[in-house]
N, C-alpha and C positions, 0 to 999 in steps of 0.2 A: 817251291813257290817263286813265283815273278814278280820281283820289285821294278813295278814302271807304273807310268804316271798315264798309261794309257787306261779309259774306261768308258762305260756305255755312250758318253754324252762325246768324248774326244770329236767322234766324225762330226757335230755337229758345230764346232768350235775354229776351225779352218781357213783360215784365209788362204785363196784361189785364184791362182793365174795373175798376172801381171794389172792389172784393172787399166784404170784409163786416168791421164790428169787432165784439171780443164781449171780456165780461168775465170777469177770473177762469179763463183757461186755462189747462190743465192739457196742457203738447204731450208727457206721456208717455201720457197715455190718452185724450184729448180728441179725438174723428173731426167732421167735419163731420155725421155725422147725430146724433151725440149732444146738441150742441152748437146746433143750427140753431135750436130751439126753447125754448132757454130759457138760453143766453146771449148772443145774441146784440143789440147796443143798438136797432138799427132798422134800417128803408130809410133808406138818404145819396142827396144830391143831391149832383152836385159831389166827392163821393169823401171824398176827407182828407188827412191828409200826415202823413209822418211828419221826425223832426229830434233827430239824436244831434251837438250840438254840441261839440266841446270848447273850451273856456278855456287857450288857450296863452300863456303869458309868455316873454317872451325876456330871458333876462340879461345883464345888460348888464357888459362887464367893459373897462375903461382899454382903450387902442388899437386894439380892434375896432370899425371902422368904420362895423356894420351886423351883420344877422341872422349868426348864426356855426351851422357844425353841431355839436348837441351840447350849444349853448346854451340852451336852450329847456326850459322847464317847463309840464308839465299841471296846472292850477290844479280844473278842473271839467269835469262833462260836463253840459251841459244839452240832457235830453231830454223832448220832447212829443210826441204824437200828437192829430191832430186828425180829427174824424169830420164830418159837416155831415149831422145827421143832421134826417132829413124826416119820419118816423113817429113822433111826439111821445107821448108817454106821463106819468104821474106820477112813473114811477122814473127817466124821462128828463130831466127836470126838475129832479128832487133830485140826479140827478145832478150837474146844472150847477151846483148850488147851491153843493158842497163837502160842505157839513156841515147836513144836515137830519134833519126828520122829516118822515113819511107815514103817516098812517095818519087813521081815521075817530074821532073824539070825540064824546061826547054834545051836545055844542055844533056839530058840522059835521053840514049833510043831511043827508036820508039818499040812498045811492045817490054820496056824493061820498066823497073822500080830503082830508085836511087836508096840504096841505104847507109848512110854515114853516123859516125859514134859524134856523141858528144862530150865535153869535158867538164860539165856541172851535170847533178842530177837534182833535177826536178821533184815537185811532189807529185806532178802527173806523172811522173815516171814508175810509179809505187800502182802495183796490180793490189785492187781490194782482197782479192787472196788467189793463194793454188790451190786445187782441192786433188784429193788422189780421191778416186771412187774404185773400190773394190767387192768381191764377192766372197762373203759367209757362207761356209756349208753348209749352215743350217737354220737358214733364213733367206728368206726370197727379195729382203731391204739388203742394199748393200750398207760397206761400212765405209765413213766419209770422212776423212783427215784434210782440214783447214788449214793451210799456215796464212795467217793475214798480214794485210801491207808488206806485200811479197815484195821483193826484186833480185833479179837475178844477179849474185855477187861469183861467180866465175869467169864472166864471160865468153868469147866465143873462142873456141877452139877446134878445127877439122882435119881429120885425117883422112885421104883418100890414098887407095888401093887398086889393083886392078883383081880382078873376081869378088870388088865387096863393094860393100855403102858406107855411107858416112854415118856420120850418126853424132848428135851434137850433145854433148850435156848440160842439164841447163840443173843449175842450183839456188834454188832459190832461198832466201833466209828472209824470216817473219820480222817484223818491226811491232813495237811498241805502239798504240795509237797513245796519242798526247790526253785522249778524252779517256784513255782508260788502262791507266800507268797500274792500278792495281790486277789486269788480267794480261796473262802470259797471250804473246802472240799466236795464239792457236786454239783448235779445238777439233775434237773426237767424238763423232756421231755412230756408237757401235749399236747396232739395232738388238731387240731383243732375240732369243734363240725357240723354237720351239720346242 
């Protein structure tokens, strides 16, 4: 006999291929065709990842000799998404940046964009969210991971090669909204399975 965890329903429970990220969704009105062309960050190489951590403490109380249940607090959730994205742009760039500008000056070519970092971040600097959209085996709804009041805390980093691309990583970490300190910066849209 075969002890695995594989069975009838496994193919239909799969998460498939790289998906796509895109900014600023909106998952009450937002389809993949609305959406395909003008929020989405780029082609990825390598995919992304996502990471809803929490911060657990355990309290510590005279004669318990170790982790107790019941004893334990949630201190934090620390969440990021990451994209590795391969079709580089100005706005993807500024992205990584945090807190920039873009745009063309009488001082930059012409035919270019200026982009400079800046040294305070803004609250328009904060994207309403990242969303990763991916594909279910066994559902024709994909599945749709939010981090909200995103910003990108890596910054920008480039390596160039000769026989390759660049490829920028961007990492974004979710924030708290001030209007809703009781929910974790995120949320998970898994569709149902047939």
């Amino acid at each position: 006999m075969a002890f695995t965890g594989f069975n009838a329903n496994t193919a239909k429970k799969l998460l498939l291929d790289a998906g796509a990220f895109v900014k600023d969704f909106d998952p009450a009105t937002d389809t993949w065709e609305t959406i395909k062309d003008t929020k989405v960050i780029g082609a990825t190489q390598g995919g992304g990842s996502f990471s809803a951590v929490p911060t657990i403490r355990r309290i510590e109380i005279d004669g318990v000799k170790g982790a107790a249940k019941g004893l334990e607090a949630m201190d934090e959730w620390v969440v990021t998404i990451t994209a590795n994205v391969k079709e580089i742009s100005a706005e993807t760039m500024a992205l990584a940046l945090a807190s920039s500008n873009t745009a063309p000056t009488e001082a930059t070519p012409e035919g270019y964009n200026k982009i400079t970092a800046n040294n305070e971040i803004k609250l328009s600097d904060y994207l309403e969210n990242i969303a990763w959209i991916g594909k279910l085996s066994g559902s024709d709804k994909p599945v749709i991971i939010v981090v909200k009041n995103a910003i990108c805390t890596n910054g920008l980093s480039l390596t160039m090669a000769d026989k390759a691309e660049g490829t920028i990583s961007l990492t974004f970490t979710g924030h708290y909204d001030p209007d809703e300190l009781d929910n974790p910066p995120f949320e998970i849209y898994y569709p149902e399975v047939a």
